[in-house]
C-alpha positions in Angstrom: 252.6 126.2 79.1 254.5 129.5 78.3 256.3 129.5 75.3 259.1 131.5 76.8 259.6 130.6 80.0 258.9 127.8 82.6 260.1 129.9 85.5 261.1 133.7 86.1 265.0 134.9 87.3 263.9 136.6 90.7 262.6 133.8 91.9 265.1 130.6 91.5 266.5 129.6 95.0 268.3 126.6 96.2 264.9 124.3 96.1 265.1 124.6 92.7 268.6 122.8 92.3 268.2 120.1 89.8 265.6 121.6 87.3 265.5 121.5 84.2 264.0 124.9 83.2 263.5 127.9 80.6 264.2 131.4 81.8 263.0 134.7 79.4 264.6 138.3 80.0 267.5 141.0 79.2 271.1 141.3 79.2 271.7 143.0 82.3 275.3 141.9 82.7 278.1 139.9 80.8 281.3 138.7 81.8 283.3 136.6 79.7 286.5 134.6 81.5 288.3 132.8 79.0 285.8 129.8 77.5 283.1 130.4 80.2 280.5 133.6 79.4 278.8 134.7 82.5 275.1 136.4 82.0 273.0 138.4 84.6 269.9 137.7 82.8 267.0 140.2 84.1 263.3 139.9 83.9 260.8 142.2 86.3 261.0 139.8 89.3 265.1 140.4 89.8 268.3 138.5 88.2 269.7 134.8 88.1 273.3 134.3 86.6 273.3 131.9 83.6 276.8 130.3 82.6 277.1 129.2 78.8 279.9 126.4 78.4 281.7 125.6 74.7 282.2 122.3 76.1 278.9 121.9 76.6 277.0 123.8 73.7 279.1 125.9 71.4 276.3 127.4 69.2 274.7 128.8 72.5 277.9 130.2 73.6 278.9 131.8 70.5 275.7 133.2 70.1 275.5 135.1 73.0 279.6 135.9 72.8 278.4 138.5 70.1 275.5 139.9 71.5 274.9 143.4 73.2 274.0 144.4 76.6 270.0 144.6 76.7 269.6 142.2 74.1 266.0 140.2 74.6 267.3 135.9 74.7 265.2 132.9 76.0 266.9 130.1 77.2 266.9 126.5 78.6 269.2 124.9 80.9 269.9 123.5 84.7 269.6 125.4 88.0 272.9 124.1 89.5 274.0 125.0 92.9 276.9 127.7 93.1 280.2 126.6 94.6 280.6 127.9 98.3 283.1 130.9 96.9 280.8 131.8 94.2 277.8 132.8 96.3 276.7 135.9 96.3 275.0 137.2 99.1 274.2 140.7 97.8 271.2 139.4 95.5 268.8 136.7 96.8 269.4 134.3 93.7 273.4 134.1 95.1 273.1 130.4 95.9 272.1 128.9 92.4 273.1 129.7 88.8 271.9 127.9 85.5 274.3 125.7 82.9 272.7 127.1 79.5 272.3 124.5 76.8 270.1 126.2 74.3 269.6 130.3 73.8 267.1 131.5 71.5 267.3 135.6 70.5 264.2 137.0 70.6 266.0 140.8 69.9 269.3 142.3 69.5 269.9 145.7 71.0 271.7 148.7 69.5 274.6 150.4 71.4 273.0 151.7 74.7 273.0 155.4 75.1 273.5 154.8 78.9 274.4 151.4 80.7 271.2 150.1 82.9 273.4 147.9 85.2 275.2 150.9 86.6 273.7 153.6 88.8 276.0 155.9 87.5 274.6 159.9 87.4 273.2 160.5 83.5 271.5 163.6 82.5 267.7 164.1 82.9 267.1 165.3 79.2 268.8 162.1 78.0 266.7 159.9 80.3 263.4 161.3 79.6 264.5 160.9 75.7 265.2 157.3 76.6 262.5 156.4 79.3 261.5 153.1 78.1 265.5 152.3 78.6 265.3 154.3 82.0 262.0 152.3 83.4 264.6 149.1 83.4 266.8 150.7 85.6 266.3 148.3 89.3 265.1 151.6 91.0 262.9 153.1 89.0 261.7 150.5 88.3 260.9 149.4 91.9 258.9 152.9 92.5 256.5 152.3 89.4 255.4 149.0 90.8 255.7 150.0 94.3 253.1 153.1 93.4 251.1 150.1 91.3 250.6 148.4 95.3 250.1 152.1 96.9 246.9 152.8 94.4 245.7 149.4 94.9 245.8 149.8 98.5 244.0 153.0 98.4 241.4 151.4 96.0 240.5 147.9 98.4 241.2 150.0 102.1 238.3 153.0 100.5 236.1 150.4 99.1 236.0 148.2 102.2 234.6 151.4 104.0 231.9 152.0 102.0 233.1 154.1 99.2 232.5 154.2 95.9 234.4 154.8 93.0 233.4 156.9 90.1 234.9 158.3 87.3 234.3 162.0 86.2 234.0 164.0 83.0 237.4 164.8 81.5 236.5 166.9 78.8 234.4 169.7 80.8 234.2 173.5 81.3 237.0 175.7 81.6 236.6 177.2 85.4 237.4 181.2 86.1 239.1 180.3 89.2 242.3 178.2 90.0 245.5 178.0 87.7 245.3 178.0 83.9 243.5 175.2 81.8 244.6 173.4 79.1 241.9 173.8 76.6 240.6 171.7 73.7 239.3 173.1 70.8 235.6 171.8 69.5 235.1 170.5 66.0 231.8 170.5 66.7 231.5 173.6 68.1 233.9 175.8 66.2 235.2 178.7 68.4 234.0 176.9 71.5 236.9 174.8 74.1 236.5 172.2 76.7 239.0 172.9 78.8 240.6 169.5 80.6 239.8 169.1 84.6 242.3 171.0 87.3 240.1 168.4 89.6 237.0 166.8 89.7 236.0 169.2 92.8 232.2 170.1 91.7 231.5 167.1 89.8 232.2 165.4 93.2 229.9 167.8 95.2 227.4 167.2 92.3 227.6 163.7 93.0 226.8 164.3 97.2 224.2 166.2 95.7 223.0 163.4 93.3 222.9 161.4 96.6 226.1 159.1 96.6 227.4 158.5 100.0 230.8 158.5 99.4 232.8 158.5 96.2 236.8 158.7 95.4 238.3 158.4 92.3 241.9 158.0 91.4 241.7 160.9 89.5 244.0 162.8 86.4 243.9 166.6 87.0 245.8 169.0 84.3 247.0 172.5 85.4 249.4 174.8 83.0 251.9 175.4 85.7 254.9 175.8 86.0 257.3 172.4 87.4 259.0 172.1 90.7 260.5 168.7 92.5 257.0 168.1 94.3 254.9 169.0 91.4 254.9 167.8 87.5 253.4 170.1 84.9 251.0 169.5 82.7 249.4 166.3 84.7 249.4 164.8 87.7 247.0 162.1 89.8 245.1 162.8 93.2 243.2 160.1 95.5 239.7 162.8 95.2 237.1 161.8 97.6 234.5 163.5 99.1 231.4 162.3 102.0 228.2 163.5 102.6 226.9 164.3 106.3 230.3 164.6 107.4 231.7 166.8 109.8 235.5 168.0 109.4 236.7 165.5 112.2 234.8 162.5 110.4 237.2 163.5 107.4 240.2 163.6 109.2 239.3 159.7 110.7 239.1 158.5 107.6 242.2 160.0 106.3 243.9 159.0 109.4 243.4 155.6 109.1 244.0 155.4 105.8 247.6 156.2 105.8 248.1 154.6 109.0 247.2 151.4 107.4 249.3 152.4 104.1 252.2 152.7 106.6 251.6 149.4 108.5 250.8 147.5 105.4 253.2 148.9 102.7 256.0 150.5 104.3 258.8 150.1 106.8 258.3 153.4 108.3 257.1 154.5 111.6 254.6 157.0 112.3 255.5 159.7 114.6 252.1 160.0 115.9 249.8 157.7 116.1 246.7 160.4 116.6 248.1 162.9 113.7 248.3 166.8 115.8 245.8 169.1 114.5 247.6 173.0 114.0 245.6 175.9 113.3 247.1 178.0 110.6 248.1 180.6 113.1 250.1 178.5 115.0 251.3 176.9 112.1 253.0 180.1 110.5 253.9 181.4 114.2 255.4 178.2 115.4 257.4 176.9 112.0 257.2 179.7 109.7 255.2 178.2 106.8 251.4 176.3 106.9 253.2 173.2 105.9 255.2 172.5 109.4 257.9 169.8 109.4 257.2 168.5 112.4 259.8 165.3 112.9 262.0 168.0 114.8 261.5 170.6 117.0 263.1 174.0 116.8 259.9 176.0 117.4 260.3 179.4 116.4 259.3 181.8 119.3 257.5 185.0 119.5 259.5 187.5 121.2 258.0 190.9 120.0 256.8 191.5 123.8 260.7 191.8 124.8 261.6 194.5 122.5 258.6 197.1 123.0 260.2 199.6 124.9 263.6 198.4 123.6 266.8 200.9 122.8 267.6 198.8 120.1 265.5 200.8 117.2 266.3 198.2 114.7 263.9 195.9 117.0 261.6 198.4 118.6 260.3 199.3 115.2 259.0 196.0 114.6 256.5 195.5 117.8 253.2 197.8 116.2 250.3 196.4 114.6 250.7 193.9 111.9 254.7 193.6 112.6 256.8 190.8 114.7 259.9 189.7 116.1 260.6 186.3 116.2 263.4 183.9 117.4 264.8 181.0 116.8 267.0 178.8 119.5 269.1 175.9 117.5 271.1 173.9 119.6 274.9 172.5 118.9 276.4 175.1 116.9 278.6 176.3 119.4 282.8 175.9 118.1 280.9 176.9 114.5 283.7 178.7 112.4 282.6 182.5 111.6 282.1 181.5 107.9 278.9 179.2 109.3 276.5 182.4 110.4 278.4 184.1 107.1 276.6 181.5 105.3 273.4 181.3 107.2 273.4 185.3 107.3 274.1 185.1 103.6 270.8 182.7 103.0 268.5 185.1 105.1 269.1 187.8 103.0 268.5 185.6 99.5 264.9 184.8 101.0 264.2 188.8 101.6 265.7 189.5 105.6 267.4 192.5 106.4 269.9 190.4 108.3 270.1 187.4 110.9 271.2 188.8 114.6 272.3 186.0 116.3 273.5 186.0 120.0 275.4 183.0 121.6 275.6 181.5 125.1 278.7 180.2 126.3 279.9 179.2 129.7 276.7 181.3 130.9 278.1 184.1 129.0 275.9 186.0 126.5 277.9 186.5 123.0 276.8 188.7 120.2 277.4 192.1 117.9 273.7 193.3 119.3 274.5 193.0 122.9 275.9 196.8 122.9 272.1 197.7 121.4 270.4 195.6 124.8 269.8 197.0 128.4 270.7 193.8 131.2 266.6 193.6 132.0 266.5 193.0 127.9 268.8 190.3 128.2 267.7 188.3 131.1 264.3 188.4 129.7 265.7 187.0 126.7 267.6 184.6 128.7 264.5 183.6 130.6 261.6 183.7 128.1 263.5 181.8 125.8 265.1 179.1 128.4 268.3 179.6 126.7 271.3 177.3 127.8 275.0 177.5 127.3 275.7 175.7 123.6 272.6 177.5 122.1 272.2 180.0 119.5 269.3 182.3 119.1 268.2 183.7 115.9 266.7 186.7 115.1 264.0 188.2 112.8 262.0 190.8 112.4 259.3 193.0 110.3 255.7 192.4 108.5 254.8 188.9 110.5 253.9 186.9 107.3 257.0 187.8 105.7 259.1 187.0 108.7 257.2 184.1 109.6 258.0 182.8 106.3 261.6 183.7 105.9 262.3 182.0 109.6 260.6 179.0 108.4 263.3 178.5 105.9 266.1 179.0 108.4 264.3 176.7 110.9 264.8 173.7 107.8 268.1 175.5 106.8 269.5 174.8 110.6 267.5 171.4 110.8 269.7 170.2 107.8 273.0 172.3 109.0 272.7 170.2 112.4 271.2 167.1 111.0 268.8 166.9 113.6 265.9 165.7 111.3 265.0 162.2 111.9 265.0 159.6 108.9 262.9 156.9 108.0 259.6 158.5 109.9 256.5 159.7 108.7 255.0 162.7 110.3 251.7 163.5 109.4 249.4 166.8 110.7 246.4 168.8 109.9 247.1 172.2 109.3 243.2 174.1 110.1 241.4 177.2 110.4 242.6 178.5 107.6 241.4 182.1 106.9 238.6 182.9 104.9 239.5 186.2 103.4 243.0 188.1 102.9 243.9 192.0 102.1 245.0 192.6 98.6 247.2 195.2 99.5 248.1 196.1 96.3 244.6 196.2 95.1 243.2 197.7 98.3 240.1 194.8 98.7 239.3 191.7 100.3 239.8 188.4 98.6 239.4 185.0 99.6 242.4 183.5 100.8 241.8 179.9 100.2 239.3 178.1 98.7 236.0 179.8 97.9 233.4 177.3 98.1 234.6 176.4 101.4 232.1 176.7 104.3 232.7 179.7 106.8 233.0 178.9 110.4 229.7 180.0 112.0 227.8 180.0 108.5 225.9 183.1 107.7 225.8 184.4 111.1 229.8 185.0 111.1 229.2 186.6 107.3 227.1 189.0 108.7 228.5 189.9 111.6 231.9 189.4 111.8 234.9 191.8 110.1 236.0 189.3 107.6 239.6 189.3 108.0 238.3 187.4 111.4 236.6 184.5 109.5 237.8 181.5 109.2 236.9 179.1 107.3 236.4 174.6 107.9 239.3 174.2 105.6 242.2 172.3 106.2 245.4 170.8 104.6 247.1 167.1 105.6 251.0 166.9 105.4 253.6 164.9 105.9 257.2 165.9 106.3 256.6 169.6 105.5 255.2 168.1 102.1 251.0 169.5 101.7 249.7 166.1 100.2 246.3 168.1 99.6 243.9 170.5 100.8 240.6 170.1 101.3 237.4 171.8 102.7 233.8 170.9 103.8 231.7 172.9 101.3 229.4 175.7 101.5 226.5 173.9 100.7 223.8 176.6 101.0 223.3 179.0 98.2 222.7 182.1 100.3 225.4 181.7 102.4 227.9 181.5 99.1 226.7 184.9 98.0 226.8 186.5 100.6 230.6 184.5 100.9 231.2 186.5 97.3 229.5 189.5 97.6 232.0 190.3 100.8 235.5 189.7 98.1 233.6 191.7 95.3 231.2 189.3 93.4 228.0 190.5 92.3 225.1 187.5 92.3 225.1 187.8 88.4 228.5 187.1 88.3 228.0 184.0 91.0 225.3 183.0 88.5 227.5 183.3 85.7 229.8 181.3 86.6 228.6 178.9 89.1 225.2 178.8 88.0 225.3 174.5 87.5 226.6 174.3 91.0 223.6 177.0 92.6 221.0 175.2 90.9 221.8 172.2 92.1 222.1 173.3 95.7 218.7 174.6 94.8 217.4 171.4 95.0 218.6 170.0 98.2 222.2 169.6 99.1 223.7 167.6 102.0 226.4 168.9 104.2 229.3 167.6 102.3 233.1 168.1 102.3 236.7 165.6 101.6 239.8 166.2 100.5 241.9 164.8 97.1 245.8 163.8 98.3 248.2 164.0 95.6 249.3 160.2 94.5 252.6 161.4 92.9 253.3 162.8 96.4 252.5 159.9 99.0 254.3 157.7 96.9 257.5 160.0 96.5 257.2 160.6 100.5 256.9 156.7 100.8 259.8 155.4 98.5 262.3 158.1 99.5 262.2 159.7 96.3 264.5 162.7 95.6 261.5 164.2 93.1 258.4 163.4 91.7 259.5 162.8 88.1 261.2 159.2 90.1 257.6 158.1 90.8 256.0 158.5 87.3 256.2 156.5 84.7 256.4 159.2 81.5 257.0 162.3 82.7 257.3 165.5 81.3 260.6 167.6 81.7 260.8 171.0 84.1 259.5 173.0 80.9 256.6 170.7 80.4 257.6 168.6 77.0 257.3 165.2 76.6 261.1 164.2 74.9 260.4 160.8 74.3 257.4 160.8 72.0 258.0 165.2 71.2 255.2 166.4 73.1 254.0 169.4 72.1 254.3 169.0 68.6 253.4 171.1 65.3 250.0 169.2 63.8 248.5 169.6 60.6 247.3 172.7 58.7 244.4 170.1 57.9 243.3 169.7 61.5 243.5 172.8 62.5 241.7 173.8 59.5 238.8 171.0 60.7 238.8 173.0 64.1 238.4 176.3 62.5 241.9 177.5 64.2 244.6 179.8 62.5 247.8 180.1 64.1 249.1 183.8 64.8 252.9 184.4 64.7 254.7 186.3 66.6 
C-alpha cells in the first residue's frame, strides 16, 4: 500500500462518501473563514477541497494555517458529502470534500514568484526561468500529457500497420546541405566534429536500403535556426518514417488514416474532408497565395491578368508579360466598412512589399472605386462577369512578379479571413500540397538550383532530365498541412545513382563533388536500392494544431526562449578551460 496516499484528488466523487482515506498533493488554493481552513489540494489527476476543523484536530489546522501556497502535505481524513449550496459544479469533485484529521508536511514552499491557481498573463522570461513552477499550471500541464497520448497513439496506430521502430545515430556527420548544424567537438579525434542530426533522412533511406519494410521513429532533430511561434530553436521532434515499394499515393493513405484516426480517437474536432484534397503547388500559390493553403475558408484568389492586357490603366497593363500577374481578391461583407478599414488593410499591403491595394466596391449594382476613372465599361463588365461579383463585395487588387504577388495576396486573403471572422473554429483541414518544382532561377546568381529537396525523385526519371528545360520539372515531392500550418514535407527518393547526377550536374554539381559528399548514400544505392520515399511530421506541430495552442513553446515541456537559451538550467553556458583544453579547442575573442 502507498505510503502517501490511498486515493488521488481528481478522482473522489460522491461513491466515495463515507471513506476513510489519505490524499498526497500541493497547495493549489487556501481559504481561511474564521476557525475553518479551506484547501484545494492538487495532485496530476485534478483537485478535491479538504476542510481542516480546530474542533476536530487543532495541530492539523494550525499546521497548515502557517503554510504557503505550493507547499507538498499528505493527509488523512473522510470524504464527506458537500452541503447542497456548497457544490460546485465548475470542477467534477464539486459534490464531496474531505474532514482532515491528520496532515503530514512533506515540503514547505518559498514565496511563489507567480501564483499557479491564477491564469493571470506573466512574462515568458520569468516562466521559462521557473518552468518546473509553470508545468503545474492546469493548462500546461494538460498539453504535456495530452502530447504523452498523441505520441503513444502514433507509436500503437504505426506499429499495428506493420511498421517498425528504429532509433538512429545522433552523433553523425555534419551534412553540406540544409540549415546549420550544431556541432560536437571529438576528444578522440582532436580537430574533427560530429555534428548532431537536422533529421534522420538518409539513415532512414539507408535503412529501405538495408531491407526494412517500414520504419518511423519518434525522432529529435537539431537545426541552429532562428525561433518563430511554429518552430523552437535549437530542437525539436518529428514522427520520421519512410516505406519501401511505395508509390506517392500509398504515402499519402497512410498518412491519411493516421490523423483521421488521431482525430476520431483523441480529439473533439471534425475533419473537413474526409478524403484530404490533393493541390499542386501551382494552384496552391495561384489559388491562396502561399504553398501552405488554409483551406477551412474560401476566398480564392483569382487570376485576372487576361482582363487588363490591352487595358488603359498602365498601372495594370504593365503587369500582363511574361513572368508578371494580376490577381484579385473578392471578400464578402465589408460593405458600411469605415474609410480607416481599407487605410489599414492598404497600410498592411504595403508592410509585406505591394505598391498599393486597389480595391473597387459593388453597391446597389453600382461599381465604386478611385480606379474606376483608369477602366473602359468592357473592362468593367468583364470584371463584373469573370469575377461573379455581387452587391456587398469588395475586390482586391494586386499586381507585378507572380511569386511576389502571389505571396503578398496570400497574406491579405488571412488578413480579410481574420477581419471578417469567416474562418471556422474547432476544424481540422488537412491537404497535400504536390508537384513541387524541381529546380528554381537564382536570379541573383544567374543559375539553376534546386528548389526543394535534392534527393527527391524527378517526375519522369531520367527521361525528363534529359529532355526537358528544367525549370519544367517537377519533382514527386509533396508537403501535408493542416490549417495553413506545413506539418512536414516529404519526398519519394531518387533511388538510382545516375539519375541523381545527372539531377546535380543540371544545378551545378560535378560527380566528384556528389561523391564527396554523398558518397555513403551512392554506394549504397550501388548495391541495390528499392523505390523508397515517406515523410517526418513535426510532433511539436500536430499537438499545437490539436490542443489549440497559441505557440509551440505551450506543447513542450523545457523549452528554449526566442533567442535559443535554456533560462532555467543557463543553457549555453561558459565550460571549463580544462575541457576545452581535453578537446584541443581555444576560444577566439572578439
Amino acid at each position: 500500500m502507498n505510503k502517501y496516499r490511498t486515493e488521488y484528488c481528481g478522482k473522489l466523487r460522491k461513491k466515495d462518501f463515507g471513506k476513510e482515506i489519505k490524499l498526497a498533493g500541493w497547495i493549489h488554493r487556501k481559504r481561511d473563514h474564521g476557525r475553518l481552513i479551506f484547501v484545494d489540494l492538487r495532485d496530476h489527476t485534478g483537485i478535491c477541497q479538504l476542510v481542516f476543523n480546530p474542533e476536530n484536530e487543532i495541530k492539523s489546522y494550525e499546521t497548515v494555517e502557517k503554510l504557503r501556497l505550493e507547499s507538498v502535505i499528505s493527509v488523512s481524513g473522510k470524504v464527506v458529502k458537500r452541503s447542497p449550496e456548497a457544490v460546485n459544479p465548475k470542477i467534477e469533485t464539486g459534490e464531496i470534500e474531505v474532514f482532515i484529521k491528520d496532515v503530514e508536511v512533506e515540503s514547505s514552499a518559498e514565496v511563489l514568484p507567480f501564483q499557479i491557481a491564477d491564469e493571470e498573463p506573466v512574462g515568458e522570461e520569468v516562466r521559462l526561468k521557473y518552468r518546473f513552477l509553470d508545468l503545474r499550471k492546469n493548462q500546461l500541464h494538460k498539453n504535456i500529457i495530452y502530447r504523452s497520448k498523441i505520441i503513444s497513439f502514433i507509436r500503437q496506430y504505426l506499429s499495428s500497420i506493420e511498421f517498425t521502430e528504429i532509433n538512429t545515430p545522433i552523433l553523425t556527420c555534419s551534412s553540406p546541405e540544409g540549415a546549420r548544424d550544431y556541432l560536437v567537438p571529438s576528444r578522440i579525434h582532436k580537430g574533427k566534429f560530429y555534428a548532431l542530426p537536422q533529421a534522420p533522412q538518409q539513415f532512414k533511406q539507408l535503412l529501405m536500403v538495408a531491407g526494412f519494410h517500414r520504419y518511423f521513429q519518434i525522432a529529435p532533430c537539431f537545426r541552429d535556426e532562428d525561433s518563430r511561434a511554429d518552430r523552437s530553436p535549437g530542437e525539436f521532434y518529428q514522427l520520421d518514417l519512410e516505406m519501401s515499394f511505395c508509390t506517392q499515393e500509398e504515402v499519402f493513405e497512410i498518412v491519411d488514416g493516421l490523423f483521421k484516426e488521431l482525430t476520431k480517437q483523441l480529439s473533439d474536432k471534425k475533419l473537413m474532408f474526409d478524403s484530404f484534397p490533393r493541390i499542386p503547388y501551382a494552384d496552391a500559390m495561384n489559388k491562396y497565395g502561399t504553398d501552405k493553403p488554409d483551406i477551412r475558408y474560401g476566398l480564392e484568389i483569382k487570376d485576372v491578368t487576361s482582363v487588363f492586357v490591352k487595358s488603359g490603366f498602365k498601372a495594370f497593363q504593365k503587369q500582363t508579360g511574361k513572368g508578371k500577374t494580376v490577381k484579385a481578391l473578392v471578400i464578402p461583407g465589408l460593405l458600411g466598412k469605415p474609410r480607416s478599414f481599407f487605410d489599414n488593410a492598404e497600410a498592411y499591403a504595403k508592410e509585406l512589399g505591394a505598391g498599393g491595394l486597389a480595391y473597387i466596391i459593388k453597391d446597389k449594382g453600382m461599381l465604386k472605386s478611385p480606379i474606376l476613372k483608369f477602366l473602359n465599361e468592357g473592362e468593367k463588365e468583364n470584371l463584373t462577369q469573370f469575377l461573379s461579383l455581387k452587391d456587398g463585395e469588395v475586390v482586391f487588387f494586386g499586381a507585378g512578379d507572380w511569386e511576389k504577388t502571389c505571396e503578398i495576396m496570400g497574406h491579405m486573403r488571412v488578413y480579410f479571413a481574420k477581419a471578417t471572422m469567416c474562418i471556422p473554429q474547432n476544424t481540422m483541414a488537412f491537404c497535400w500540397v504536390t508537384d513541387f518544382p524541381m529546380y528554381k532561377y537564382n536570379e541573383e546568381l544567374k543559375k539553376i538550383e534546386f528548389s526543394h529537396n535534392p534527393f527527391s525523385m524527378p517526375q519522369g526519371g531520367m527521361k525528363a532530365l534529359l529532355e526537358k528545360s528544367p525549370l519544367d520539372i517537377k519533382a514527386f515531392q509533396y508537403d501535408i498541412i493542416c490549417n495553413g500550418v506545413e506539418l512536414s514535407s516529404g519526398a519519394i527518393r531518387n533511388h538510382r545513382p545516375d539519375i541523381m547526377y545527372k539531377a546535380f550536374e543540371i544545378a551545378g554539381y560535378l560527380k566528384k563533388d556528389v561523391d564527396s559528399s554523398f558518397g555513403h548514400m551512392i554506394r549504397a544505392f550501388e548495391f541495390g536500392a528499392p523505390p523508397h520515399g515517406g515523410i517526418a511530421p513535426g510532433i511539436d506541430r500536430i499537438v499545437m494544431l490539436y490542443s489549440n495552442a497559441p505557440n509551440i513553446r505551450e506543447v513542450i515541456a523545457f523549452p528554449m526562449n526566442q533567442r535559443a537559451q535554456d533560462l532555467m538550467v543557463g543553457a549555453p553556458s561558459a565550460v571549463k578551460e580544462e575541457q576545452l583544453k581535453e578537446l584541443g579547442i581555444q576560444i577566439v575573442k572578439e
